[in-house]
C-alpha positions as CSV (number, residue, x, y, z in Angstrom):
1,X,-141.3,181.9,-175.0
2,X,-141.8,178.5,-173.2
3,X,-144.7,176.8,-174.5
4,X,-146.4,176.3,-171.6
5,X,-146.4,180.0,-171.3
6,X,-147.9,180.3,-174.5
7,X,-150.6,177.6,-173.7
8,X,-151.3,179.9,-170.2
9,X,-151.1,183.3,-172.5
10,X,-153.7,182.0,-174.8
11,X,-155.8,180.3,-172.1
12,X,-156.2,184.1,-170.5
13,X,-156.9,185.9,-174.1
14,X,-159.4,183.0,-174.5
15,X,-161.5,184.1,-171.0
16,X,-160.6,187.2,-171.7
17,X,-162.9,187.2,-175.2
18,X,-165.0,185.2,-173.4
19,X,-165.6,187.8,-170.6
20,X,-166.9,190.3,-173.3
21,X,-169.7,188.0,-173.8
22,X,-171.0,188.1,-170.5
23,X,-174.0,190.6,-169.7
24,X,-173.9,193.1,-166.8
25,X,-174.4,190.6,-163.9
26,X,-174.3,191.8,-159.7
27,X,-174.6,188.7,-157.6
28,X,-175.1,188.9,-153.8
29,X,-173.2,186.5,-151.7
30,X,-173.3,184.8,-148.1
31,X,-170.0,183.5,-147.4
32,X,-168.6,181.3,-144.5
33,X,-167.3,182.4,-141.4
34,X,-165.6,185.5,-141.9
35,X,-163.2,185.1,-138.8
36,X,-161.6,182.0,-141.1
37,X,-159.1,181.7,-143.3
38,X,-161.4,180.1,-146.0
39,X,-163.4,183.3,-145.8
40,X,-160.7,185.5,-146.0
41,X,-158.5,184.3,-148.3
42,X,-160.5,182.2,-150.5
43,X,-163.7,183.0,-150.7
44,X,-163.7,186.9,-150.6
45,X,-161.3,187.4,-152.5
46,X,-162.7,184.9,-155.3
47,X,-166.0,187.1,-155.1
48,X,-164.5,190.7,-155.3
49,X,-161.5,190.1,-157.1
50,X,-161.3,186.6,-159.3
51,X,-165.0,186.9,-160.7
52,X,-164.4,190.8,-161.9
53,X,-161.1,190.1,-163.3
54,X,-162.1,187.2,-165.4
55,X,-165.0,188.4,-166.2
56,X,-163.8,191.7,-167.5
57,X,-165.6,193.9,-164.9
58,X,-168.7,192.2,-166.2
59,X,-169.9,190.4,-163.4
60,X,-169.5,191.9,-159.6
61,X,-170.1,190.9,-156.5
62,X,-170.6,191.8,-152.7
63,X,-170.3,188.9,-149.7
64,X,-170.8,189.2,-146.4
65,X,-170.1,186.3,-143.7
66,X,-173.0,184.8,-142.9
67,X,-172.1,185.8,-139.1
68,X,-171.7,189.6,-140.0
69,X,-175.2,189.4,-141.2
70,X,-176.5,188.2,-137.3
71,X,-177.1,184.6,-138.8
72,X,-175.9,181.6,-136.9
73,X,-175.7,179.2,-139.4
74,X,-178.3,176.2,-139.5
75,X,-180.8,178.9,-141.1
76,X,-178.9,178.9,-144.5
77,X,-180.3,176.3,-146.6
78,X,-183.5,177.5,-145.6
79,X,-183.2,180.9,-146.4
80,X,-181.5,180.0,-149.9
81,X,-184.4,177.6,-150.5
82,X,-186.8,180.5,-149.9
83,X,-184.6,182.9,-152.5
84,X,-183.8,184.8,-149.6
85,X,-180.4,184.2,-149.9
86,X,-179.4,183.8,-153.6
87,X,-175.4,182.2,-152.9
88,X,-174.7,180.6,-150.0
89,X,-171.6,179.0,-148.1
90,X,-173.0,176.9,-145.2
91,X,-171.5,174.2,-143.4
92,X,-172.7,170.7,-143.7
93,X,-173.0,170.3,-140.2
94,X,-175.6,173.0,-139.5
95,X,-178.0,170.9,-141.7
96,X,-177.5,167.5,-139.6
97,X,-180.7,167.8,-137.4
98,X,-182.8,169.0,-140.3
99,X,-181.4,165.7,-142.1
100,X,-178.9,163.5,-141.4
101,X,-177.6,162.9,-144.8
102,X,-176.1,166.3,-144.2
103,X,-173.6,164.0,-142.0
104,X,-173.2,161.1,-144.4
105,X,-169.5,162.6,-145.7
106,X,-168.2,163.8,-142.8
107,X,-169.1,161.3,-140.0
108,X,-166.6,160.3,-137.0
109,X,-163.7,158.4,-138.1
110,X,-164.9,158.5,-142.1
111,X,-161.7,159.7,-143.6
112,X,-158.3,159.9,-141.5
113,X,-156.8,162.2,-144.4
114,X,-157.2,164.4,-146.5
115,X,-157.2,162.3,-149.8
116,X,-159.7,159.9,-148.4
117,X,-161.8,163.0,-147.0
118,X,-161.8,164.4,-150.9
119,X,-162.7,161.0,-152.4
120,X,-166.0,160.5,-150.4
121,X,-167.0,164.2,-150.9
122,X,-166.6,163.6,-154.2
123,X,-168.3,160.3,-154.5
124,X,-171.2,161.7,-152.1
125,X,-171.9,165.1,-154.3
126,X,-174.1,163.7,-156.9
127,X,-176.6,162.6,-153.9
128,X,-176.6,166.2,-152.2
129,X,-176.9,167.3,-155.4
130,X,-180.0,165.6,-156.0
131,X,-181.6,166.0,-152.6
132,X,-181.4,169.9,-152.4
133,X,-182.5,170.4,-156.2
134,X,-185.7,168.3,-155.3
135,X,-186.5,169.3,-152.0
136,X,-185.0,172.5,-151.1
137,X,-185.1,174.0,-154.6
138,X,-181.4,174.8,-154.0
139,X,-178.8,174.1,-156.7
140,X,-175.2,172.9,-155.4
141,X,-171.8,174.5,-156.9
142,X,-169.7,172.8,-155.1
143,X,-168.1,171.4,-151.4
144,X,-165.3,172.7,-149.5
145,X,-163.8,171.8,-146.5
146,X,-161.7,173.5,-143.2
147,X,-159.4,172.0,-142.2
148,X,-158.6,168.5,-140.2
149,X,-160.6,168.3,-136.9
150,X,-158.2,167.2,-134.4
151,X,-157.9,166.8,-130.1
152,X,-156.4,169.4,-128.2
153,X,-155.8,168.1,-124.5
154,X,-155.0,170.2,-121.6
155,X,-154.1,166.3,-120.3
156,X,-151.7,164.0,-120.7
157,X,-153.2,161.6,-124.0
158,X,-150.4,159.5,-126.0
159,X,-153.1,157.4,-127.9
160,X,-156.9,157.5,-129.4
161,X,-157.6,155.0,-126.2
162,X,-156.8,158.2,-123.8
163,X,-159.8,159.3,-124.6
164,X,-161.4,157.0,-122.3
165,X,-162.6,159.1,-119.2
166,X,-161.9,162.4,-120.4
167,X,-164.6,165.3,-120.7
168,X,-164.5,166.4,-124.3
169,X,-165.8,169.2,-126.2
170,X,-167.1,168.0,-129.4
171,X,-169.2,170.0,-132.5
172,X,-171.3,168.0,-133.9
173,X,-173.6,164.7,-133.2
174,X,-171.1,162.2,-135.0
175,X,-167.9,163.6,-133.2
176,X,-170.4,163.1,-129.5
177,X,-171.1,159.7,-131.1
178,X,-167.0,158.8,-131.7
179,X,-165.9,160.4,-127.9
180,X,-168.3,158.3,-126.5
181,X,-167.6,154.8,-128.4
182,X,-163.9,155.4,-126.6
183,X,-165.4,156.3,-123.1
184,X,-165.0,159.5,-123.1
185,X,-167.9,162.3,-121.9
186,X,-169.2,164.4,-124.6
187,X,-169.7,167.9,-123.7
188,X,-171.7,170.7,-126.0
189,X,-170.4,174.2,-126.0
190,X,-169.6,177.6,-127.8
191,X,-166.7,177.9,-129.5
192,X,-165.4,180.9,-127.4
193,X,-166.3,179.2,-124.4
194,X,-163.6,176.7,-125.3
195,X,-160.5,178.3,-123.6
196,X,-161.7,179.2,-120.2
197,X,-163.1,175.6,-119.9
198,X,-159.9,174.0,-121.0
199,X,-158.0,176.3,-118.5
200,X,-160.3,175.4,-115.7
201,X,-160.3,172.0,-116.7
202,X,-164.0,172.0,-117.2
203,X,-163.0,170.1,-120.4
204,X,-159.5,167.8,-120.8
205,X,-160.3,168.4,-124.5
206,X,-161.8,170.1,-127.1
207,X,-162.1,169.1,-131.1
208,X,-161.7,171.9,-133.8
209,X,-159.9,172.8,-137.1
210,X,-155.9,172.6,-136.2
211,X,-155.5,176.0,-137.9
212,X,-159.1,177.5,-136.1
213,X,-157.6,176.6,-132.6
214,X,-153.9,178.3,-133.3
215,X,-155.8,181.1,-134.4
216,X,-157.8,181.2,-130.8
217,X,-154.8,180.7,-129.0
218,X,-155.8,177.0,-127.6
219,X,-152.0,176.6,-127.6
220,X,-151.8,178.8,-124.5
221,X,-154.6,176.7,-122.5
222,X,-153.3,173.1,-124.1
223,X,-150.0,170.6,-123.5
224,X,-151.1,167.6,-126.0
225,X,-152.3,168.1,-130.3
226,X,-153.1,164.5,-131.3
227,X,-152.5,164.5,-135.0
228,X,-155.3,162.4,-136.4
229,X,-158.2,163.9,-137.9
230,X,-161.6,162.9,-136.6
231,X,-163.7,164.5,-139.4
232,X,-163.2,167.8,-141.4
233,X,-166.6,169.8,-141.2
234,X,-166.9,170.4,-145.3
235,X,-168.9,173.5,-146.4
236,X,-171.5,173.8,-149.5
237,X,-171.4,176.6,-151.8
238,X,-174.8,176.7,-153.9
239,X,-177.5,179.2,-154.6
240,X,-181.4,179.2,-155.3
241,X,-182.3,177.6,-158.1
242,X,-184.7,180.2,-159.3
243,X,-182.1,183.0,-159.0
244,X,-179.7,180.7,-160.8
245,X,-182.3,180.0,-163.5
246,X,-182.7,183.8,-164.2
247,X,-179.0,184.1,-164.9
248,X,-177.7,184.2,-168.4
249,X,-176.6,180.8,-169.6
250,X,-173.0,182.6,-170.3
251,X,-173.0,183.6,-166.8
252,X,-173.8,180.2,-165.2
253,X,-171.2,178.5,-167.2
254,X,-168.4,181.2,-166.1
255,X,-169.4,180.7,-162.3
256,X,-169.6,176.9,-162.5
257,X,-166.1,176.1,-163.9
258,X,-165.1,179.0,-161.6
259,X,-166.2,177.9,-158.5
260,X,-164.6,175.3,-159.3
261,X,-161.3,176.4,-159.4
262,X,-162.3,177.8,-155.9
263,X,-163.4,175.0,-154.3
264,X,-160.1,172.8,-155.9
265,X,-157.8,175.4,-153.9
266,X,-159.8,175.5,-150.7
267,X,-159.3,171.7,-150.5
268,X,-155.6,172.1,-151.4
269,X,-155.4,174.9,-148.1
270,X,-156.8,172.9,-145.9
271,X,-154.2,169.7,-146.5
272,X,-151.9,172.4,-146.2
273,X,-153.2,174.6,-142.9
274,X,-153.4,171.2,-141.2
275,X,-149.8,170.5,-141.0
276,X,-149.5,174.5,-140.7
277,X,-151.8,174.1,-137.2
278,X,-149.5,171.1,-136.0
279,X,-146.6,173.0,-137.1
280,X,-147.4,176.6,-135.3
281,X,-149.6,174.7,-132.1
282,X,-146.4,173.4,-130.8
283,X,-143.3,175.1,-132.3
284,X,-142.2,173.4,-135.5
285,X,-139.5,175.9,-137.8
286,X,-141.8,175.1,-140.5
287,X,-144.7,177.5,-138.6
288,X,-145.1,180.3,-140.9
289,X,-146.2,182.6,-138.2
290,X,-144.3,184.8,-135.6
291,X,-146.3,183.3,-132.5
292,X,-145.7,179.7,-131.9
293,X,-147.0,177.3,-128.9
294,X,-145.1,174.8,-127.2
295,X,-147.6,171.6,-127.3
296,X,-146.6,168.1,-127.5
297,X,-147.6,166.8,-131.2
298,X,-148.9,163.0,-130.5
299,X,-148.6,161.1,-134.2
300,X,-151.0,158.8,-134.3
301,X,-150.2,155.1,-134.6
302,X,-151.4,151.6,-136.7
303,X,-153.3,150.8,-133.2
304,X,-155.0,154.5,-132.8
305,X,-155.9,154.2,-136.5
306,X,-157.6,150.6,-135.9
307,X,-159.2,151.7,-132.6
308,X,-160.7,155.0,-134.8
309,X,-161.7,152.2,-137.7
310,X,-163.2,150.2,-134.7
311,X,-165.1,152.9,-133.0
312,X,-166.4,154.4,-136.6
313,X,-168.1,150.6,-137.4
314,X,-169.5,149.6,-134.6
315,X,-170.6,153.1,-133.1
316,X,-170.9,155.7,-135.4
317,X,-171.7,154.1,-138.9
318,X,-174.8,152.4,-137.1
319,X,-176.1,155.2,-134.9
320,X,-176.2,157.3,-138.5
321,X,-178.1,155.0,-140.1
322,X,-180.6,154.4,-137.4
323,X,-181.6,157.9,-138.1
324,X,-181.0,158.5,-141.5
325,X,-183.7,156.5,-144.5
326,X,-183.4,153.9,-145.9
327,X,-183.0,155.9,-149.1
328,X,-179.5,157.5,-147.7
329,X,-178.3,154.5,-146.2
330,X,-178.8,153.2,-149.9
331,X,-177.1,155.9,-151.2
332,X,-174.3,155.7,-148.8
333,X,-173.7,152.0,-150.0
334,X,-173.6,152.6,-153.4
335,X,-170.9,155.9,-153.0
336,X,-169.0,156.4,-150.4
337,X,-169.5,152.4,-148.9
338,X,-168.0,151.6,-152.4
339,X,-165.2,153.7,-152.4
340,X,-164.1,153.0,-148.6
341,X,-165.8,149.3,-148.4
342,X,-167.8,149.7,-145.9
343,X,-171.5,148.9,-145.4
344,X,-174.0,150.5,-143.4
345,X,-177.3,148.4,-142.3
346,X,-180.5,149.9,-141.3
């Protein structure tokens, strides 16, 4: 027997004594969208499957989408700081109005990949951590992501500088912000409202996950996928803190290291089902789907990269700060400034 097997055999008898420990424990769960792939094949699965397996039967749970539940999203840290929601997946984003620190690791232009989006999250967690557990009474587990937000054009566009005088439909302030900085026209709309507007030209172009818009068929209504991601739209997973307090201590430690393990794989997906949404969106061999479109994959260049470096300095970074306090902006500086070398200014 290899000894790696043997190191992996003992690791599972390990959890698996470990597991016995654990007290009869039913947690209740609001999970992402559950249309997505991080829903379905993460996150559910994690919840029904992963957390009674390791935990001998021991601790069970139910999830529901927070959409199957008639929520719409911007609610959920609310509702978790209240206790009525105990666990809670919520995207960043939804937050941003409430406070725009809920934008400071995801803004317009931030991270062009997936390494550098991982490295900022990380750097930036500690600060989240500390703002929801003092005013929101929310504990955090853990951020995710989708996903690299990308351009789909129903127009010609061979560069970032295309943008300029197109009508664009973006998701959040910071991606308005970036559209804007290049001349283009932000416009604000539903996500299912996205293909009959691209078809009837009521938009040139539309930003969303590269995976999310194979899956809604954006192919069939677009000719140009720009392959540079303008931000990523990273999730939370936490919980209340005073239904995290009543736990047993056994129990807390098994979910944290878990949800760990969770929210490692989800990043490792979404570098994955990036290249998976260029790949299917225009007809690659490497699609591992049956349905493929036939869209022209634009690879960004050292100019388009500059130009999104450009736009995200003297644009986004300092329309963000204007809103944020001078706290965050602090904050920023001493994480995710560090790590990238940038520097915002109040």
């Amino acid at each position: 027997m290899k000894k790696s097997l043997i190191i992996a055999a003992l690791a599972i008898l390990g959890t698996a004594a470990h597991a016995q420990d654990l007290p009869k424990t039913h947690l209740k769960v609001v999970g992402g969208l559950s249309n997505l792939t991080a829903y379905n094949d993460y996150e559910k699965p994690f919840w029904t499957k992963t957390v009674p397996e390791l935990s001998n039967g021991q601790v069970t749970a139910e999830i529901k989408g927070f959409n199957e539940m008639g929520l719409k999203g911007p609610e959920l840290l609310r509702l978790m700081s209240q206790g009525v929601i105990e666990f809670g997946t919520a995207t960043l984003s939804y937050f941003a109005s409430d406070n725009p620190i809920n934008e400071a690791i995801d803004l317009a232009g931030l991270a062009p990949d997936v390494k550098t989006a991982r490295a900022v999250t990380k750097a930036f967690e500690p600060v989240y951590a500390r703002v929801y557990g003092d005013g929101a009474n929310v504990k955090l587990l853990g951020i995710s992501t989708y996903p690299a937000q990308v351009l789909f054009c129903n127009a010609e566009i061979n560069s970032l500088a295309d943008v300029k005088g197109k009508k664009v439909r973006t998701s959040s302030r910071t991606t308005a912000e970036l559209v804007e900085a290049l001349g283009g026209a932000s416009v604000t709309m539903a996500f299912g409202e996205v293909v009959p507007a691209l078809q009837n030209k009521v938009v040139d172009c539309a930003i969303t996950g590269s995976l999310s818009g194979y899956s809604a068929k954006w192919y069939e209504v677009s000719t140009h996928l720009y392959a540079l991601p303008i931000n990523w739209n990273q999730q939370i997973h936490a919980v209340n803190q005073k239904a995290w307090d009543k736990l047993d201590p056994k129990v807390r430690s098994f979910l944290q290291t878990n949800i760990q393990t969770l929210v490692d794989d989800i990043w490792d997906a979404a570098a994955r089902q990036t290249q998976e949404g260029y790949d299917c969106n225009t007809g690659a061999d490497a699609c591992p789907y049956p349905v493929k479109g036939k869209m022209k994959l634009v690879q960004p260049t050292d100019a388009d990269r500059e130009l999104l470096k450009k736009a995200l300095n003297d644009a986004v970074l300092p329309k963000w700060a204007a809103r944020c306090s001078a706290q965050c902006v602090q904050d920023f500086n001493a994480t995710i400034g560090k790590e990238l070398g940038l520097q915002a200014k109040k």
